[in-house]
mmCIF file of the N, C-alpha and C atoms, coordinates in Angstrom:
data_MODEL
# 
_entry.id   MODEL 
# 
loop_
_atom_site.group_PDB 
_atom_site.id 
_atom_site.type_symbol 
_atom_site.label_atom_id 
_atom_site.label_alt_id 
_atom_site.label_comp_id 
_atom_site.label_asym_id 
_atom_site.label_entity_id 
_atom_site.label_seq_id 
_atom_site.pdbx_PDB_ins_code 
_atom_site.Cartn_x 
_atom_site.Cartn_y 
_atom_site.Cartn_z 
_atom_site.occupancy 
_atom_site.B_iso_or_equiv 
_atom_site.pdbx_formal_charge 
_atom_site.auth_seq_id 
_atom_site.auth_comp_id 
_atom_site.auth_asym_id 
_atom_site.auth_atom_id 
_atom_site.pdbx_PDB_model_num 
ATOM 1   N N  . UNK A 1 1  ? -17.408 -5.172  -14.859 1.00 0.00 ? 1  UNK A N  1 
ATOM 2   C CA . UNK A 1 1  ? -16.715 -5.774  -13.736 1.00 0.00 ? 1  UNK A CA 1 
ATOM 3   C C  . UNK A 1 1  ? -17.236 -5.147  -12.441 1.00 0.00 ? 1  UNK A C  1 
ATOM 4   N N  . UNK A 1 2  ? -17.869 -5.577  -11.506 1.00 0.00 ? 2  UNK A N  1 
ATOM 5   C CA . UNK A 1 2  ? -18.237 -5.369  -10.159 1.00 0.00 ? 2  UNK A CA 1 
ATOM 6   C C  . UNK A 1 2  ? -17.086 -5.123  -9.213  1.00 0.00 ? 2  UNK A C  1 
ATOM 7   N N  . UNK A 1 3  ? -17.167 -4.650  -8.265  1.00 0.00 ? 3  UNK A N  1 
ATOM 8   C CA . UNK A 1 3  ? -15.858 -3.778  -7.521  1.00 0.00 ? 3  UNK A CA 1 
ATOM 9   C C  . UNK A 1 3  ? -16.221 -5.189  -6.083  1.00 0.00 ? 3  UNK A C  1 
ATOM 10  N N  . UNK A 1 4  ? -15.057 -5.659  -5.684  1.00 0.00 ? 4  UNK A N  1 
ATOM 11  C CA . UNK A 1 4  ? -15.293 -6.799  -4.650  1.00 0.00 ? 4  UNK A CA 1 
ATOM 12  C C  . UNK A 1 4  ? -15.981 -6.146  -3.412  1.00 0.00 ? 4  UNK A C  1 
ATOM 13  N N  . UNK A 1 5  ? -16.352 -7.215  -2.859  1.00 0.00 ? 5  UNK A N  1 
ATOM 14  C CA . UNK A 1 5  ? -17.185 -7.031  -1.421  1.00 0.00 ? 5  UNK A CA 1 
ATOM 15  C C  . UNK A 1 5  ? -16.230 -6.294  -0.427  1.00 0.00 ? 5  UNK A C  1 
ATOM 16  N N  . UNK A 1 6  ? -16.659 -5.748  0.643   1.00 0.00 ? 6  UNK A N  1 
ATOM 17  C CA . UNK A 1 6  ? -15.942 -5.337  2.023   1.00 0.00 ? 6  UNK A CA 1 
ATOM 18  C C  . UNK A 1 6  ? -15.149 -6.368  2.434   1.00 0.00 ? 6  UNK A C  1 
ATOM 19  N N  . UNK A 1 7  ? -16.039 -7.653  2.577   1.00 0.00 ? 7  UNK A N  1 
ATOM 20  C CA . UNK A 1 7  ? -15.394 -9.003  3.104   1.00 0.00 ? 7  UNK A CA 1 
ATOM 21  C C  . UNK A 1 7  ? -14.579 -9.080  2.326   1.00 0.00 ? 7  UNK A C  1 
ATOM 22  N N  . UNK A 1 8  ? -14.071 -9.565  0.936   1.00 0.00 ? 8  UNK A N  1 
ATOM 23  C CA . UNK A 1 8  ? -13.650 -10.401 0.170   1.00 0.00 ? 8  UNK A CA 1 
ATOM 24  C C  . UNK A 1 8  ? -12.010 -9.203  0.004   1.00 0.00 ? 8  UNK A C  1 
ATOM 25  N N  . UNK A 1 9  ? -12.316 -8.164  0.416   1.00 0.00 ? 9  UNK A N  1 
ATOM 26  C CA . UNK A 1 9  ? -10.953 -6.860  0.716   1.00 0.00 ? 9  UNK A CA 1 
ATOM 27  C C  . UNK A 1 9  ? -10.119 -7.207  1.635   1.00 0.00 ? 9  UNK A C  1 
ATOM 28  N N  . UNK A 1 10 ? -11.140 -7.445  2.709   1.00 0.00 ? 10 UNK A N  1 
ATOM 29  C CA . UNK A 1 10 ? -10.523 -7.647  3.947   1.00 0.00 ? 10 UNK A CA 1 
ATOM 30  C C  . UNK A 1 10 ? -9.816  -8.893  3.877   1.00 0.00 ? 10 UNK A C  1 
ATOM 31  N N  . UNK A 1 11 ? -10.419 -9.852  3.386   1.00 0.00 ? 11 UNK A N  1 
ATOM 32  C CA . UNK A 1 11 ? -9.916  -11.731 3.379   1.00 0.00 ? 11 UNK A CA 1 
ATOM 33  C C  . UNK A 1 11 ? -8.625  -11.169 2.680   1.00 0.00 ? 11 UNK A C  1 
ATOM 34  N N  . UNK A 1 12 ? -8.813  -10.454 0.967   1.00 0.00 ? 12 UNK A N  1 
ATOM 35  C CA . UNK A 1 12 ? -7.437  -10.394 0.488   1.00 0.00 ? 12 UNK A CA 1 
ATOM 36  C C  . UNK A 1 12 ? -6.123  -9.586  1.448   1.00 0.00 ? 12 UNK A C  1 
ATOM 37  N N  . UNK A 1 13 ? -6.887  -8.605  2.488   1.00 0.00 ? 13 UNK A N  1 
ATOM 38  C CA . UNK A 1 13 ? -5.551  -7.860  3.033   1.00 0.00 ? 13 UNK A CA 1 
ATOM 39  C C  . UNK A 1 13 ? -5.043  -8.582  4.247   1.00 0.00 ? 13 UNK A C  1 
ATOM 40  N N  . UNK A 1 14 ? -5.804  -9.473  4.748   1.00 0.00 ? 14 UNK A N  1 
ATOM 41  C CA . UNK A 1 14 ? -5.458  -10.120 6.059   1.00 0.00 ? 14 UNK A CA 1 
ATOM 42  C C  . UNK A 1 14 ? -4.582  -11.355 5.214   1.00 0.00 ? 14 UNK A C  1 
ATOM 43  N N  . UNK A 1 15 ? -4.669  -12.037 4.257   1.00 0.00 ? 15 UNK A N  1 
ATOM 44  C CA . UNK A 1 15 ? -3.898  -12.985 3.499   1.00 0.00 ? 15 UNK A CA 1 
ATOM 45  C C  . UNK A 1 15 ? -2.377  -12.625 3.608   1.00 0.00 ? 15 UNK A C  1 
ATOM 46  N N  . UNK A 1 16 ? -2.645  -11.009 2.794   1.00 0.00 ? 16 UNK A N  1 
ATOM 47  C CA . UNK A 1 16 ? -0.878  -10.871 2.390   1.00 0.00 ? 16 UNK A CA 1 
ATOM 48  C C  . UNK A 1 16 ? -0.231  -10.377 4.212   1.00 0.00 ? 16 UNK A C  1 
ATOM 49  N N  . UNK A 1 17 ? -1.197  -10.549 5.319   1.00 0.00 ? 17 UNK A N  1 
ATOM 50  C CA . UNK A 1 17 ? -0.121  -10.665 6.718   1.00 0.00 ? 17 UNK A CA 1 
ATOM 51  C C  . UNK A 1 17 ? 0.807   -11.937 6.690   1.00 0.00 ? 17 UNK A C  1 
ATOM 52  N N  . UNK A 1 18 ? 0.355   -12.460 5.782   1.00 0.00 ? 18 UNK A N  1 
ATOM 53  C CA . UNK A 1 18 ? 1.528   -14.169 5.925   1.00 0.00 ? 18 UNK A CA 1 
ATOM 54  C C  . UNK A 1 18 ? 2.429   -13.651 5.393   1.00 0.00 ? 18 UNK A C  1 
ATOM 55  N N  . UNK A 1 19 ? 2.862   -12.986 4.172   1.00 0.00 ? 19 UNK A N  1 
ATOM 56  C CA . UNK A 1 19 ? 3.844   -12.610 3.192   1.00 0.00 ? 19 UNK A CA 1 
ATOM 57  C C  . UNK A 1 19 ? 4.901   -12.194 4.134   1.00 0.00 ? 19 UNK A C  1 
ATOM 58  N N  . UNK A 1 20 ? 6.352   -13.067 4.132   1.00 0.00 ? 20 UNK A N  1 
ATOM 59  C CA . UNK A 1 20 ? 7.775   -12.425 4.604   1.00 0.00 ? 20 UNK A CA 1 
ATOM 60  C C  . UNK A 1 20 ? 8.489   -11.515 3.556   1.00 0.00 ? 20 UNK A C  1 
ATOM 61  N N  . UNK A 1 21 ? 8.978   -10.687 3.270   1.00 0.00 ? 21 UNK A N  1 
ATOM 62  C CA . UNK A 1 21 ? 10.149  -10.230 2.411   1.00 0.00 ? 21 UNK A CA 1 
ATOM 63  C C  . UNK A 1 21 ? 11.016  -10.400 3.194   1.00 0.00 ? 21 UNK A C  1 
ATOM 64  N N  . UNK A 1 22 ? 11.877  -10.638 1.859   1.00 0.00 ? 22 UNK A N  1 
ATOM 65  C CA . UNK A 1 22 ? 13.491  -10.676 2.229   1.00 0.00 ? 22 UNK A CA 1 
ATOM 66  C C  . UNK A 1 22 ? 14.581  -9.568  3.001   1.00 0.00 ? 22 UNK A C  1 
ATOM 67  N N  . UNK A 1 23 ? 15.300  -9.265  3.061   1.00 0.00 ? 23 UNK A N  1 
ATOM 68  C CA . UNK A 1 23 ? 16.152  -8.408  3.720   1.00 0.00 ? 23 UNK A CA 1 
ATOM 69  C C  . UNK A 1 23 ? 16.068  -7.566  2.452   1.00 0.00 ? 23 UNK A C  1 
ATOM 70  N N  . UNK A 1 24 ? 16.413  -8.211  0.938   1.00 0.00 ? 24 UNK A N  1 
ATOM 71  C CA . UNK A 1 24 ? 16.921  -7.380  -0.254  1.00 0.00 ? 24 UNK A CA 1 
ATOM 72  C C  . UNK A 1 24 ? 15.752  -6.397  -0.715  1.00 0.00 ? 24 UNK A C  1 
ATOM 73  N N  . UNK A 1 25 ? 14.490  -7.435  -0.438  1.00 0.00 ? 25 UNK A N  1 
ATOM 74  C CA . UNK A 1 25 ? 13.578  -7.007  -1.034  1.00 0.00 ? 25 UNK A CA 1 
ATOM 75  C C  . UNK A 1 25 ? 12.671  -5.659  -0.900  1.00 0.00 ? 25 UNK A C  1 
ATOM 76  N N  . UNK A 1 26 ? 13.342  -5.603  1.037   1.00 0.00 ? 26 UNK A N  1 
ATOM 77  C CA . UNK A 1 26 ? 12.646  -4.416  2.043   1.00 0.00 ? 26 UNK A CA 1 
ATOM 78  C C  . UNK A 1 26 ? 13.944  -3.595  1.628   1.00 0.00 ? 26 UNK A C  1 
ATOM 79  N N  . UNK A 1 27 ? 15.057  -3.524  1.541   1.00 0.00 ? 27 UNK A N  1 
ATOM 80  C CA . UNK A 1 27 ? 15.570  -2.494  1.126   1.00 0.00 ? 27 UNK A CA 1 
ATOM 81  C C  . UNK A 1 27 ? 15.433  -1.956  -0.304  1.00 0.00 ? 27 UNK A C  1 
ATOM 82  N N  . UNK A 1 28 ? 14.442  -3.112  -1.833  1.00 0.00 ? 28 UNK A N  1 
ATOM 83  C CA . UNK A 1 28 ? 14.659  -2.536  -2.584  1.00 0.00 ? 28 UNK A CA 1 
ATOM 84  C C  . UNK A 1 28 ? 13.660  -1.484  -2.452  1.00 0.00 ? 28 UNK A C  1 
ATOM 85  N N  . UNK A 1 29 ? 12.443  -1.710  -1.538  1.00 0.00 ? 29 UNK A N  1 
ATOM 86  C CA . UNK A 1 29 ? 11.290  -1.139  -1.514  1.00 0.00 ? 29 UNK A CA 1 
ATOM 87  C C  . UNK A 1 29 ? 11.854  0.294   -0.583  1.00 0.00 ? 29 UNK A C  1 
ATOM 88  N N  . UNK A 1 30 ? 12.361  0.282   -0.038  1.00 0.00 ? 30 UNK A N  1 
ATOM 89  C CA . UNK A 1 30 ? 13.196  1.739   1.141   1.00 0.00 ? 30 UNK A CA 1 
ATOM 90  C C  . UNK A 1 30 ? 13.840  2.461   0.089   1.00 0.00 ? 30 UNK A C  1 
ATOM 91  N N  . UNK A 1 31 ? 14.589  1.647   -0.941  1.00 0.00 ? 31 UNK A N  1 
ATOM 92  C CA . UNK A 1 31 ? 15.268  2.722   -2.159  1.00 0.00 ? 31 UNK A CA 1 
ATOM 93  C C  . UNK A 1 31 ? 14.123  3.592   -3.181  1.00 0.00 ? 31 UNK A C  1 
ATOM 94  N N  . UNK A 1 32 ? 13.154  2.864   -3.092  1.00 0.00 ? 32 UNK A N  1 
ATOM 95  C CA . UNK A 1 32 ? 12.494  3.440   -4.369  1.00 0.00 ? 32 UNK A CA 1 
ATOM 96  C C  . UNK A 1 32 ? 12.054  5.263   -4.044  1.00 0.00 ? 32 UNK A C  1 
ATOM 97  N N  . UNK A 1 33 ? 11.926  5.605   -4.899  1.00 0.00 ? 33 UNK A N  1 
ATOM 98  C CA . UNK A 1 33 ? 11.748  7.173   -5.392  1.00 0.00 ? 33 UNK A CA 1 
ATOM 99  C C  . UNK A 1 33 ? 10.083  7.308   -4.825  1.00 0.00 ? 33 UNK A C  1 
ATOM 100 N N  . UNK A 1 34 ? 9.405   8.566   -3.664  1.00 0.00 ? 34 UNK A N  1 
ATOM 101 C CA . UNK A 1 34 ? 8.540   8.714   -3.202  1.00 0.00 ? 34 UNK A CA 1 
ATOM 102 C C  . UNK A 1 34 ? 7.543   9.127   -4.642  1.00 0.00 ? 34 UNK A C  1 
ATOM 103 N N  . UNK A 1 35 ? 6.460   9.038   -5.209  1.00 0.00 ? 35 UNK A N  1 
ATOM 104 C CA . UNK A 1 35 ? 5.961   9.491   -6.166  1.00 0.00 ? 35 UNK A CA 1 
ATOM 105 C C  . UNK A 1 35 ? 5.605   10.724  -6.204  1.00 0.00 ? 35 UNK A C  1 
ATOM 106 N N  . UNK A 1 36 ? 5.628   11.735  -7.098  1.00 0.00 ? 36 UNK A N  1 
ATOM 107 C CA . UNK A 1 36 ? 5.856   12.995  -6.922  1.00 0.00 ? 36 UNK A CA 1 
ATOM 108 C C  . UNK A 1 36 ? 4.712   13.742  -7.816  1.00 0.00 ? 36 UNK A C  1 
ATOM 109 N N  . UNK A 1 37 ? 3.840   14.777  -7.381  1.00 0.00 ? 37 UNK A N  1 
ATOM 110 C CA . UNK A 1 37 ? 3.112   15.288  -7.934  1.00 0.00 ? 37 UNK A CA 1 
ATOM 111 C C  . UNK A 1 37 ? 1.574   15.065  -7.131  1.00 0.00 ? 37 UNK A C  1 
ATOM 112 N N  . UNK A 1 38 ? 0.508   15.444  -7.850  1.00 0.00 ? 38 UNK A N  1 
ATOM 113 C CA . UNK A 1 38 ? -0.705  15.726  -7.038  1.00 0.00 ? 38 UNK A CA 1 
ATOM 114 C C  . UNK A 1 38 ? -1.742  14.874  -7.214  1.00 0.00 ? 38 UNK A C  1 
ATOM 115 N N  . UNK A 1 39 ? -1.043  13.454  -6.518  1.00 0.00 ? 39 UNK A N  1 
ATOM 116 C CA . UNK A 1 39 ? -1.885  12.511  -6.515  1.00 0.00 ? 39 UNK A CA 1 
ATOM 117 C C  . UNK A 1 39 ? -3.405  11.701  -5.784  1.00 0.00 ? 39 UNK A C  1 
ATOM 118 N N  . UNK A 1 40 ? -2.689  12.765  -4.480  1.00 0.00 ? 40 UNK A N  1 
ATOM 119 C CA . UNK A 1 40 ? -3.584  12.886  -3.463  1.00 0.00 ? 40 UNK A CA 1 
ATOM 120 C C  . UNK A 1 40 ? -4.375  14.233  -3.276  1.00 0.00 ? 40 UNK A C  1 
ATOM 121 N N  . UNK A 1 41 ? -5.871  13.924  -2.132  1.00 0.00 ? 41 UNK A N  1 
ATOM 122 C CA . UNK A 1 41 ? -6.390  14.974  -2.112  1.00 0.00 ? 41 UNK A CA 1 
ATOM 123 C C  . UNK A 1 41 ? -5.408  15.560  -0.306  1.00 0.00 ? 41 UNK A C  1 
ATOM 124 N N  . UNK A 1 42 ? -6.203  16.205  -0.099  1.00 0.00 ? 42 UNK A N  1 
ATOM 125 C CA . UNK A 1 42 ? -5.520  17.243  1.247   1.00 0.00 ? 42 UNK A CA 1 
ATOM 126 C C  . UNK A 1 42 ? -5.648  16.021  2.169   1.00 0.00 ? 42 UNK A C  1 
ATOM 127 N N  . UNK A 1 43 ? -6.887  15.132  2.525   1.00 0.00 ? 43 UNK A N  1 
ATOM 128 C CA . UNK A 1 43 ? -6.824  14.378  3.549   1.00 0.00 ? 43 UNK A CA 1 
ATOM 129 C C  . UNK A 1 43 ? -6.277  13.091  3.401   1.00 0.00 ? 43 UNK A C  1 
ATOM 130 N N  . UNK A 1 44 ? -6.012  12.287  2.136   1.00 0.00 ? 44 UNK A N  1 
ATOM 131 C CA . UNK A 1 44 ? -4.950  11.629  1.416   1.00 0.00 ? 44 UNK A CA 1 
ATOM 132 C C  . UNK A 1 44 ? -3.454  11.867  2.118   1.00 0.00 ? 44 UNK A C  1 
ATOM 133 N N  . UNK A 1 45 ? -3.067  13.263  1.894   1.00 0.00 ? 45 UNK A N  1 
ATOM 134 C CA . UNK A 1 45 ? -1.704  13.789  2.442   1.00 0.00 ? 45 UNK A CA 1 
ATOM 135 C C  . UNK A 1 45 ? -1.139  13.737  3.572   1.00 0.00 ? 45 UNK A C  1 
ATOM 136 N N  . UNK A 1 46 ? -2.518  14.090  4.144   1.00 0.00 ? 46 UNK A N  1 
ATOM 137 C CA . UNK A 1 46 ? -2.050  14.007  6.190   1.00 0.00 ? 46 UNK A CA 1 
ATOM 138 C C  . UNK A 1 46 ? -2.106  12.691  6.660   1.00 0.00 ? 46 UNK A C  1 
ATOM 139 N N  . UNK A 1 47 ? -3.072  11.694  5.905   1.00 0.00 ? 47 UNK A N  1 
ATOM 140 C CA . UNK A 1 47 ? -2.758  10.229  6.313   1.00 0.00 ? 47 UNK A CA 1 
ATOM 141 C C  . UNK A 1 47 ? -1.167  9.904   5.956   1.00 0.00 ? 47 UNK A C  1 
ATOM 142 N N  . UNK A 1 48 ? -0.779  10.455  4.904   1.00 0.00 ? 48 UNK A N  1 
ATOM 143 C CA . UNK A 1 48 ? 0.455   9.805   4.503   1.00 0.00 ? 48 UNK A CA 1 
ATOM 144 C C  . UNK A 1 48 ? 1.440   10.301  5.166   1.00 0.00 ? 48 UNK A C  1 
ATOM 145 N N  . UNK A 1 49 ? 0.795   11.803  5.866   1.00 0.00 ? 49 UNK A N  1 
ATOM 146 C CA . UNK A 1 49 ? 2.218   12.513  6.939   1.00 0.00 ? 49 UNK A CA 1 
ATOM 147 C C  . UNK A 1 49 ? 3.107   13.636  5.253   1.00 0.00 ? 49 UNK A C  1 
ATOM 148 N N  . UNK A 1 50 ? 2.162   14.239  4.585   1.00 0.00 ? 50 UNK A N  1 
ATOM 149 C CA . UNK A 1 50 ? 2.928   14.862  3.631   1.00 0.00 ? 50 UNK A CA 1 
ATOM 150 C C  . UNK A 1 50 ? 2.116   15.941  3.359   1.00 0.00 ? 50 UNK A C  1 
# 
């Protein structure tokens, strides 16, 4: 399996800007549990502010 183009990333991330959630749906996503453990590297962390 070939890993997609730059373009064909970008087309998919500019797509899901149409996507609304619901009121329920943004709070189920605010409830969920931060993932925990050492998933990231050091510069991973500071993008995320952790």
């Amino acid at each position: 399996m070939t890993a997609p183009s730059p373009v064909a990333r970008v087309e998919e991330n500019t797509a899901a800007d149409g996507i609304e959630l619901s009121a329920e749906q943004l709070a189920e996503l605010d409830s969920l549990t931060l993932a925990a453990g050492d998933h990231h590297d050091e510069m991973g962390r500071r993008l995320l502010g952790r």
